[in-house]
C-alpha positions as CSV (number, residue, x, y, z in Angstrom):
1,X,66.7,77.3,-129.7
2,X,67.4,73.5,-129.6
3,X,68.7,71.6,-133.0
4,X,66.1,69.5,-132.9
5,X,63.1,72.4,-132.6
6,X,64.4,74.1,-136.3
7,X,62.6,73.3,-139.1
8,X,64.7,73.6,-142.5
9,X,62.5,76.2,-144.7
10,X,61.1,74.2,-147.8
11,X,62.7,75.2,-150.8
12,X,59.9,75.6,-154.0
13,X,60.9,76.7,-157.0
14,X,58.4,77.3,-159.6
15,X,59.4,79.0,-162.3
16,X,59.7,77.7,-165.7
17,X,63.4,76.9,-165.5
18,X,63.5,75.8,-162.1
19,X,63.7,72.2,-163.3
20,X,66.8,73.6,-165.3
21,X,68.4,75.5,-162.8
22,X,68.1,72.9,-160.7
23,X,69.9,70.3,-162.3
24,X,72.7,72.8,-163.6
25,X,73.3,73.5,-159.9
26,X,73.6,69.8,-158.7
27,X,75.7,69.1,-162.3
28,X,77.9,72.4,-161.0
29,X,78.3,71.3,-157.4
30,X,79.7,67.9,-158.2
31,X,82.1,69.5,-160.2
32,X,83.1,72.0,-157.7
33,X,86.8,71.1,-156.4
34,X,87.3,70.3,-152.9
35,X,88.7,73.0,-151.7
36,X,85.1,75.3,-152.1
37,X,83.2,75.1,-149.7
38,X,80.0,77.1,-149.4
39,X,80.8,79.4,-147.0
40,X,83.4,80.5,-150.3
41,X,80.4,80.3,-152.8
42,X,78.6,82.7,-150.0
43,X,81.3,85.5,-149.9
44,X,81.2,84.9,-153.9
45,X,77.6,85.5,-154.2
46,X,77.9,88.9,-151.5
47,X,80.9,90.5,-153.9
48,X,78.7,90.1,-156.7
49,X,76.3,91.7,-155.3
50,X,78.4,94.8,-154.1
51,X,80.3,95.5,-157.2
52,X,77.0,95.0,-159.0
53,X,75.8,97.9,-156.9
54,X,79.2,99.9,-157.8
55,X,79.1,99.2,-161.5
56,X,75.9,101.0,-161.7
57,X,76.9,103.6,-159.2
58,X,79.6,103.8,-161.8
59,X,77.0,104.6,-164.5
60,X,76.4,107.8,-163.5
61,X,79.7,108.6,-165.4
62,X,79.6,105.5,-168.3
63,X,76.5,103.9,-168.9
64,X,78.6,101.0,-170.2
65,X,79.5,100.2,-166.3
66,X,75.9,98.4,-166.3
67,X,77.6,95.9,-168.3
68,X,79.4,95.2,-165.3
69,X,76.5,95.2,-163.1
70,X,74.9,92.4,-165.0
71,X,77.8,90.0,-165.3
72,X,78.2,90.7,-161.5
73,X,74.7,90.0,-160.7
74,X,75.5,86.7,-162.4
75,X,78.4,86.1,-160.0
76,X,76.0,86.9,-157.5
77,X,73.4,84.3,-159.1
78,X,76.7,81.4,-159.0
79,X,77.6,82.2,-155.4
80,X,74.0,83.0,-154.2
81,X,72.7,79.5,-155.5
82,X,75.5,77.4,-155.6
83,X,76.2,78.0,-152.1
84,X,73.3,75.6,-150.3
85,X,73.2,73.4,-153.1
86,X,77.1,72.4,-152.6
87,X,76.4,71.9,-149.2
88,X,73.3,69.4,-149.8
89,X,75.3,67.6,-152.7
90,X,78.2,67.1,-150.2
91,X,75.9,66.4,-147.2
92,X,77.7,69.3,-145.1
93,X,74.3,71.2,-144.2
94,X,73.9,73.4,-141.3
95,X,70.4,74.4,-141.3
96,X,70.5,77.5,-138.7
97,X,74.0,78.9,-140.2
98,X,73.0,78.6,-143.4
99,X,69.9,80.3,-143.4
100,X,71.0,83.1,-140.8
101,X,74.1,83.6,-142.5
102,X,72.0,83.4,-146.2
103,X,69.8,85.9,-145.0
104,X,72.2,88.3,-143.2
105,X,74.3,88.3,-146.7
106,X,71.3,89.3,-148.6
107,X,70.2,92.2,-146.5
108,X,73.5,94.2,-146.2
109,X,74.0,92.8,-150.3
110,X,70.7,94.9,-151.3
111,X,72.0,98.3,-149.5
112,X,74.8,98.2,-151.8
113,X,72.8,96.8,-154.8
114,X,70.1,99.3,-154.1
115,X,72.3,102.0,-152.8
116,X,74.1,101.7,-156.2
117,X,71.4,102.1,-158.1
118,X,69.7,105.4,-156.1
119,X,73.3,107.0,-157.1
120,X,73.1,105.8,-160.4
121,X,70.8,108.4,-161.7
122,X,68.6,105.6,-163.3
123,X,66.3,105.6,-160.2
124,X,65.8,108.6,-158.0
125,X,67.7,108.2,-154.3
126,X,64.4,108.6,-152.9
127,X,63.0,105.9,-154.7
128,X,65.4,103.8,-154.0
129,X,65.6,104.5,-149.9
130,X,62.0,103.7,-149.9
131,X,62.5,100.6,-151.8
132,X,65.4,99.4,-149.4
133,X,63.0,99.9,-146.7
134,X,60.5,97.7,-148.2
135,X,62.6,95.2,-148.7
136,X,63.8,94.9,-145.1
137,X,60.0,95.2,-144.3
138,X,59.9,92.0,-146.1
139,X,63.1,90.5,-144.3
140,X,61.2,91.0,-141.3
141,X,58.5,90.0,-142.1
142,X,59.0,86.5,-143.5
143,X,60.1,86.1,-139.4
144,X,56.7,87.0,-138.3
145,X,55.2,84.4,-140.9
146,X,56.3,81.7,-139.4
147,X,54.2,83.0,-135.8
148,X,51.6,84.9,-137.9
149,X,50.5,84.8,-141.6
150,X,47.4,86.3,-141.2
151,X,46.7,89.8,-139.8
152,X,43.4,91.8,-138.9
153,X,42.3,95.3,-140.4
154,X,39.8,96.6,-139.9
155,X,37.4,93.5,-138.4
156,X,38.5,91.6,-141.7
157,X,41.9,89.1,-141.6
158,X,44.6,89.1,-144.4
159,X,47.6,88.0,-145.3
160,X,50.5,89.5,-144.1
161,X,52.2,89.9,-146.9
162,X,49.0,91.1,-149.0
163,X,49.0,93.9,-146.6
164,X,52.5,95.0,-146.6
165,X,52.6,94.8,-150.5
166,X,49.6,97.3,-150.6
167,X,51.3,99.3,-148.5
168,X,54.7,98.8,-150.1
169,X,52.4,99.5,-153.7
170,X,50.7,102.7,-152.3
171,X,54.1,104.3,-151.1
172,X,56.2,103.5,-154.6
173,X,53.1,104.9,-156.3
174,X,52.9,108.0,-153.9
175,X,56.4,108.8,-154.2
176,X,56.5,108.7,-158.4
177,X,53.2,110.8,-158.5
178,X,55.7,113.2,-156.0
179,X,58.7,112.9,-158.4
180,X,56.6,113.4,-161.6
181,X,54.8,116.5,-160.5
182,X,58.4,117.9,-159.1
183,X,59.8,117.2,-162.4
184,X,57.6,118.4,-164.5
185,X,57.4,121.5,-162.7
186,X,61.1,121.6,-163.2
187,X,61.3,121.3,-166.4
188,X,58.8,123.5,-167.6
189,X,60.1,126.3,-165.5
190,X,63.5,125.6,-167.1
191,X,61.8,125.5,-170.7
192,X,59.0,128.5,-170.4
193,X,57.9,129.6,-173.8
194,X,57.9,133.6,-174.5
């Protein structure tokens, strides 16, 4: 693929702080000192998200390690979103890099964010397997929006991803029906009355 054919995804925020997010990245980014550059801020943003996902592996034995997960997801948050915006403030984009490497970092970033929590014993492993799934489902298919948003079922179109988050929706909901009936079973066997 040619320079000249890639078209730099458009970047909307919506929220109600965007505006304030926003400006506290550019106001962060000209601050930044020279030396960062935001293939740094990237690496910064991926650790986060890994020792967020062993602080609440680490929960399984102190619940207190979730402390640590959040103020690792907000290194993740710095890195994650400073990372793009230092690179626009200092006119030093690459367009292709950036949002391969962006996108690559995330991926591998959620097994270990995810993983962490299906060990945790705050979310089943199962649960969280098929939640990792999902999201690569989504991964991949934010590639296949770009050639095809809209899908047929049936003899009727939809959108792509109004279809995979039905699907996404009835599996999550399949599998905690599934876990709920196993537990309860469980525990009333283990707790019979006489």
């Amino acid at each position: 693929m040619s320079t000249s054919s890639f078209k730099s995804a458009s970047r909307q925020q919506e929220s109600l702080l965007a505006p304030l997010e926003k400006k506290t990245l550019i106001w962060l980014a000209q601050r930044m000192p020279g030396w960062v550059n935001s293939d740094h801020l990237t690496i910064l943003g991926f650790l986060g998200m890994v020792l967020a996902g062993v602080c609440y592996y680490l929960a399984r034995f102190s619940p207190l390690a979730i402390v640590g997960a959040v103020v690792f997801l907000g290194v993740n948050w710095f890195g994650d979103s400073l990372d793009g915006t230092l690179a626009r403030v200092r006119n030093r984009q690459r367009p292709r890099y950036g949002f391969y490497v962006d996108h690559i970092v995330d991926s591998f970033g959620a097994i270990f964010l995810i993983g962490g929590l299906g060990m945790s014993g705050y979310m089943t492993g199962t649960v969280a397997m098929v939640l990792i799934i999902a999201y690569f489902l989504l991964a991949i298919g934010s590639f296949v929006l770009l050639y095809k948003p809209i899908v047929t079922v049936a003899g009727r179109q939809y959108l792509l991803c109004d279809v995979s988050g039905v699907v996404a929706i009835i599996g999550l909901i399949g599998i905690a029906i599934i876990n709920s009936i196993r537990n309860t079973i469980r525990l009333y066997r283990e707790e019979r009355l006489p």
